[in-house]
C-alpha positions as CSV (number, residue, x, y, z in Angstrom):
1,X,-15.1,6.0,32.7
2,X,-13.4,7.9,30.0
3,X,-11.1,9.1,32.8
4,X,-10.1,5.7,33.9
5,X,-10.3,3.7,31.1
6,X,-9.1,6.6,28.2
7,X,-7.1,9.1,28.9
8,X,-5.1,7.6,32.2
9,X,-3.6,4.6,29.7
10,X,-2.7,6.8,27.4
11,X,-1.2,9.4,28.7
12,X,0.8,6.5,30.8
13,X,2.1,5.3,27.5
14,X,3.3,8.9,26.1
15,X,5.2,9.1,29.4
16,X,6.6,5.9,29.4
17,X,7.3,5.1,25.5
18,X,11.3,5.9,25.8
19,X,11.3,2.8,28.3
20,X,10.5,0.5,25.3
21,X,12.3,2.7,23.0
22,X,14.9,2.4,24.8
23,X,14.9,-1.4,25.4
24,X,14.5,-1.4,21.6
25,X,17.9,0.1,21.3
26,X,19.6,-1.5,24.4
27,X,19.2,-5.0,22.4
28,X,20.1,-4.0,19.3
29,X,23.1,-2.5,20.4
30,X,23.7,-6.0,21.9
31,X,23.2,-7.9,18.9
32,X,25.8,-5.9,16.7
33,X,28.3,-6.9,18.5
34,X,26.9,-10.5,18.8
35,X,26.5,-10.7,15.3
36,X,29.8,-9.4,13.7
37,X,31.7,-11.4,16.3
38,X,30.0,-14.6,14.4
39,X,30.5,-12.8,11.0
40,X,26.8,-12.6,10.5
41,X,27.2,-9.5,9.1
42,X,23.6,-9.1,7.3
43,X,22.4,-9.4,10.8
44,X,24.8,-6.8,12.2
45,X,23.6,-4.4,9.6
46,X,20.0,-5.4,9.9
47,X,20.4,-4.8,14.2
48,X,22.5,-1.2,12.8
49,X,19.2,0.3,11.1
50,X,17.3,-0.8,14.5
51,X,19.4,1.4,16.8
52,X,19.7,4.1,14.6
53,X,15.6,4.3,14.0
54,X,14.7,3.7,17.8
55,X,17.3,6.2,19.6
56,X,16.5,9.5,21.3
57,X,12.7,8.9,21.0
58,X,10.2,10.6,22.8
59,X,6.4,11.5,23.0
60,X,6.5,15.4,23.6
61,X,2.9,16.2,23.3
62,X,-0.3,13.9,24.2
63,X,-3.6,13.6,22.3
64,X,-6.3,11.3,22.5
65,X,-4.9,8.4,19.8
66,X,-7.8,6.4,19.6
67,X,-9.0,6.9,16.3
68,X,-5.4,6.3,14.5
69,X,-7.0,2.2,14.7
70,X,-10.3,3.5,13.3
71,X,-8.2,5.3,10.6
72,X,-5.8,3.0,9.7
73,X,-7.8,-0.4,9.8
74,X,-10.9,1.2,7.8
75,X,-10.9,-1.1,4.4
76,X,-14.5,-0.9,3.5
77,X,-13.6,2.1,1.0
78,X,-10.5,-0.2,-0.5
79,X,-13.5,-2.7,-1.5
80,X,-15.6,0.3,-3.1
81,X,-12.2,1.5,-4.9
82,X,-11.9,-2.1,-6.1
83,X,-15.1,-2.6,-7.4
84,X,-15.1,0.7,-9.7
85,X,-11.7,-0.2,-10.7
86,X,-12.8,-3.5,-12.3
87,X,-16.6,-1.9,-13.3
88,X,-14.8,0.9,-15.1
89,X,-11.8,-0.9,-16.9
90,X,-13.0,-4.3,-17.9
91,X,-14.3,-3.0,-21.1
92,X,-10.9,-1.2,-22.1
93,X,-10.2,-2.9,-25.0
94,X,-12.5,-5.5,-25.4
95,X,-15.3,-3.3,-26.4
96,X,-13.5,-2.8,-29.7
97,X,-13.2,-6.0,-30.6
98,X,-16.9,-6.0,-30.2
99,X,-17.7,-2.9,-32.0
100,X,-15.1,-3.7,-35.0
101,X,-12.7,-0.8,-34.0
102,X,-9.6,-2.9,-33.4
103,X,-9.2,-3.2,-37.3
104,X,-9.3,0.6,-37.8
105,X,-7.2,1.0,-34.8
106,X,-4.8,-1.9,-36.6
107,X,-5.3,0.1,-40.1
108,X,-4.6,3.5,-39.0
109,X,-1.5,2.3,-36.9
110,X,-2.4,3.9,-33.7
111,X,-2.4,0.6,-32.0
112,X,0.5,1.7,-29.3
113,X,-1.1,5.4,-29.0
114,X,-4.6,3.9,-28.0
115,X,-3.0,1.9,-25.5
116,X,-1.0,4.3,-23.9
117,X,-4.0,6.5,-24.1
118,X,-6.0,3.9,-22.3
119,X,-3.2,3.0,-19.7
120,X,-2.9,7.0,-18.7
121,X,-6.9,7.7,-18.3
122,X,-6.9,4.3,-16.5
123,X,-4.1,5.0,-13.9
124,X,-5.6,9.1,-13.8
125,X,-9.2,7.2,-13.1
126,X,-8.1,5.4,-10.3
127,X,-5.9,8.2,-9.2
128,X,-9.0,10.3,-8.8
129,X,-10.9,8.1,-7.2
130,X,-8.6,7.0,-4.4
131,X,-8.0,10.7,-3.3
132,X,-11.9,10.8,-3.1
133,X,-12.3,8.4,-0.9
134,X,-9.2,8.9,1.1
135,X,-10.2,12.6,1.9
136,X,-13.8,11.3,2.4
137,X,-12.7,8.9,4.9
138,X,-9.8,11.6,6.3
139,X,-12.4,14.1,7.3
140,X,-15.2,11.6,8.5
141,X,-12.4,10.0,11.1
142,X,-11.6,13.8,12.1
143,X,-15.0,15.0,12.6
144,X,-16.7,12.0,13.9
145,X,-14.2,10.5,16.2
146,X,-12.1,14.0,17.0
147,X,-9.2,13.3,15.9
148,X,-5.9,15.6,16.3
149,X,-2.5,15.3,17.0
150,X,-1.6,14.6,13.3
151,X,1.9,16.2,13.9
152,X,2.6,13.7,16.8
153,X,5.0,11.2,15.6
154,X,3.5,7.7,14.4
155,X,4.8,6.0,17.4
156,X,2.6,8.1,19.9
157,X,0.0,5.5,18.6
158,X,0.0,2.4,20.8
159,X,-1.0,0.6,18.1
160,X,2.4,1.7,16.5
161,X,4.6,1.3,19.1
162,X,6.9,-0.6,17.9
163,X,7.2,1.1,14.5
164,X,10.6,1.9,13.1
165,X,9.2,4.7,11.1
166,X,9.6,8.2,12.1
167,X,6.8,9.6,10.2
168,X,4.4,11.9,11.8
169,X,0.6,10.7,12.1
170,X,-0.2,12.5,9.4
171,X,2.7,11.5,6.9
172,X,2.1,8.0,7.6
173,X,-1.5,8.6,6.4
174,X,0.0,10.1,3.1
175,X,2.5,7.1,3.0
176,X,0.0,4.6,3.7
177,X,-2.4,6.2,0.7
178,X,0.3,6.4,-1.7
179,X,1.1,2.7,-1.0
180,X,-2.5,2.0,-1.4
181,X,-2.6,3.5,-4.9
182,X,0.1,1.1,-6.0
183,X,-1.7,-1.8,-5.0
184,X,-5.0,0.0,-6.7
185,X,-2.8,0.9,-9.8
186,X,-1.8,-3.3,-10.3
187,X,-5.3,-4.6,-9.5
188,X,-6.1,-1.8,-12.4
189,X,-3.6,-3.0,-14.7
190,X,-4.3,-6.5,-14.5
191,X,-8.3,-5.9,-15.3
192,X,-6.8,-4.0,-18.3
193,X,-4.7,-6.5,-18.9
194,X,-7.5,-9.0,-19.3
195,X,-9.6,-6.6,-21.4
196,X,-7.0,-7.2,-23.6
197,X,-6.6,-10.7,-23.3
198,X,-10.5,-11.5,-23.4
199,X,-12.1,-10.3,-26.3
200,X,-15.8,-10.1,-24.8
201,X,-16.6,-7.5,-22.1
202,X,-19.0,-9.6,-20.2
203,X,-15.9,-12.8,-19.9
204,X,-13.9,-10.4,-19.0
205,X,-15.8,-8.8,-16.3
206,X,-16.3,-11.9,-15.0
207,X,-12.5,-12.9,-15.3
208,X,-11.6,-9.7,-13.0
209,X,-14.0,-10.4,-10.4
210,X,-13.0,-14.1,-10.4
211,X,-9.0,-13.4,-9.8
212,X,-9.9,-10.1,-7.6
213,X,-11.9,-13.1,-5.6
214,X,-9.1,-15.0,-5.4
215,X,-6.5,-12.5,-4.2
216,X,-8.4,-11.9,-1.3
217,X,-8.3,-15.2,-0.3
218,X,-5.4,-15.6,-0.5
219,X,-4.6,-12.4,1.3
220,X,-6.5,-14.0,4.4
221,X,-3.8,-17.0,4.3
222,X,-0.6,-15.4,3.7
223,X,1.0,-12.0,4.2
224,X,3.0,-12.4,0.3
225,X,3.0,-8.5,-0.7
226,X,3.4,-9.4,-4.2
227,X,-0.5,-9.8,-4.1
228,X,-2.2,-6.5,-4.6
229,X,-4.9,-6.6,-2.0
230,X,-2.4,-7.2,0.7
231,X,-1.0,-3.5,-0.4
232,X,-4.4,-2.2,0.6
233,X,-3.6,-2.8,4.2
234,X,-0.1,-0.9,4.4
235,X,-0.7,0.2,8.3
236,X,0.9,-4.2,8.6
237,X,4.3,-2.6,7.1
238,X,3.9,0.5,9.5
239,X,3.6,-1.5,13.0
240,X,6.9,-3.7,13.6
241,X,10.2,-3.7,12.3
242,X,10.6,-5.5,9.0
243,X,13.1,-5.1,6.5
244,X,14.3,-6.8,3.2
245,X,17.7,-7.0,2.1
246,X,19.0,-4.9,-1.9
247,X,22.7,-5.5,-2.7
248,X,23.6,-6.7,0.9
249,X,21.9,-3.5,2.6
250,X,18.8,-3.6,4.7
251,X,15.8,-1.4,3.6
252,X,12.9,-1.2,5.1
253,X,10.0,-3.3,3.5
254,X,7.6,-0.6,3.0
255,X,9.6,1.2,0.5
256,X,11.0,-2.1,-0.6
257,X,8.1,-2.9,-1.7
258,X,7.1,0.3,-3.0
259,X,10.0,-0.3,-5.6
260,X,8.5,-3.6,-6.0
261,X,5.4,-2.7,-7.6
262,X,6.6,0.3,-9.4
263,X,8.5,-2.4,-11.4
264,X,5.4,-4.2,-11.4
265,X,3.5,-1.7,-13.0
266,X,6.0,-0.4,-15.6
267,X,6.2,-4.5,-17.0
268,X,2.6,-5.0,-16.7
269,X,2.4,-1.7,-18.7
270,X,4.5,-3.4,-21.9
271,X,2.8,-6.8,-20.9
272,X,-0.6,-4.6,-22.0
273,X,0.9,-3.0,-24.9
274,X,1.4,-6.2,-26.0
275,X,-1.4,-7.5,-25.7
276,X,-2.9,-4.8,-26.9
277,X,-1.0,-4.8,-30.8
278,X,-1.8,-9.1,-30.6
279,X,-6.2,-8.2,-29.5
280,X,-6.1,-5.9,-32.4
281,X,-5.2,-8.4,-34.9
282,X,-8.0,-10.3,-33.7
């Protein structure tokens, strides 16, 4: 069984991957021409980036790849991260309205210091705890399920083979953590954001788990990146071709987003500070 059914598909798909490599590039090289004799020159450029990522590849070594879906599709730990995010930041602020600190906060003029203070152990919290469980569930995919071949490229996955990313296996796991901790970082930023907003801890709680709610459901009907919990799921980015378009040149969507949501993060940072100098009044 693990004969016929495991290794022999496999190791048929390492040998034959520069046929739909190949084909990759045989069609794009097609469409450039096609595209700039119409003058549809986004296209031409957006075909361009195809041939040059999908030439000269080839599978050079062969290991088992089975657990790359195991590793990539596990989101349970994304859920835990979630929920200590919004357990450990809803009180951020609101706790001093409750306690009476905002006025000495206000009084002493520290208002902007606090909240930077607060925004840097927040993002270093959630910082911490996504390395936990990413190395947690690194080194339980390795020992349980045996995995190796992290130098192999990403496309010696089947499940990535039609990636247009050269990364190796383990790269793309670094990649996909990093994106990951964006995502996290927003999701954290808005809970902040509403412990600002909400004067009462227990509102406020109840606010984060009510929008967190509703970005996951809306992350089952559409694929829009600009909601967080999508980001938790960056392996989507990793398996096809997909590319948006920055002053008329096509870059691939996984570090267009990335540049996405670090703008995202730096405005919901002065969004918070903000908010933070209006609570403090309050």
């Amino acid at each position: 069984m693990l004969v016929g059914f495991d290794i022999i598909p496999e190791l048929e798909y390492a040998v034959t991957y520069p046929n739909i490599s190949d084909k990759i590039c045989n069609d794009a090289y097609e469409n450039i021409f096609f595209f700039n004799e119409r003058k549809n020159y986004s296209e031409a450029k957006r075909n361009a980036l195809i041939y040059k990522l999908y030439q000269n590849r080839e599978i050079k070594s062969y290991n088992l790849t089975e657990w790359v879906e195991y590793y990539f599709k596990y989101d349970f730990s994304s859920l835990l991260i979630i929920i200590m995010i919004i357990v450990g930041l809803a009180s951020s602020f609101s706790i001093e309205t409750e306690s009476g600190m905002n006025l000495l906060i206000k009084t002493s003029g520290a208002v902007y210091k606090t909240a930077n203070a607060k925004l840097i152990s927040a993002c270093t919290y959630i910082l911490l705890i996504t390395i936990i469980f990413s190395l947690f569930d690194f080194f339980v995919v390795k020992y349980l399920c045996g995995a190796d071949g992290f130098s192999n490229p990403l496309y010696s996955a089947y499940m990535f083979r039609y990636t247009p990313y050269n990364f190796s296996l383990l790269e793309a796991a670094v990649v996909c953590e990093a994106i990951r901790l964006l995502g996290f970082i927003v999701i954290g930023e808005i809970t902040v954001l509403i412990s600002a907003l909400i004067k009462k801890t227990i509102p406020a709680l109840c606010a984060d788990f009510m929008i967190t709610v509703l970005f996951m459901l809306c992350a089952d009907k559409n694929s829009l990146m600009i909601n967080p919990i999508n980001m938790l799921s960056p392996y989507r980015m990793l398996e096809k071709f997909d590319c948006r378009f920055i002053g008329g040149e096509p870059v691939l969507s996984i570090y267009y987003y990335a540049i996405l949501y670090i703008v995202m993060i730096i405005l919901l940072f002065v969004f918070i500070k903000f908010a933070a100098r209006s609570g403090q009044g309050a």
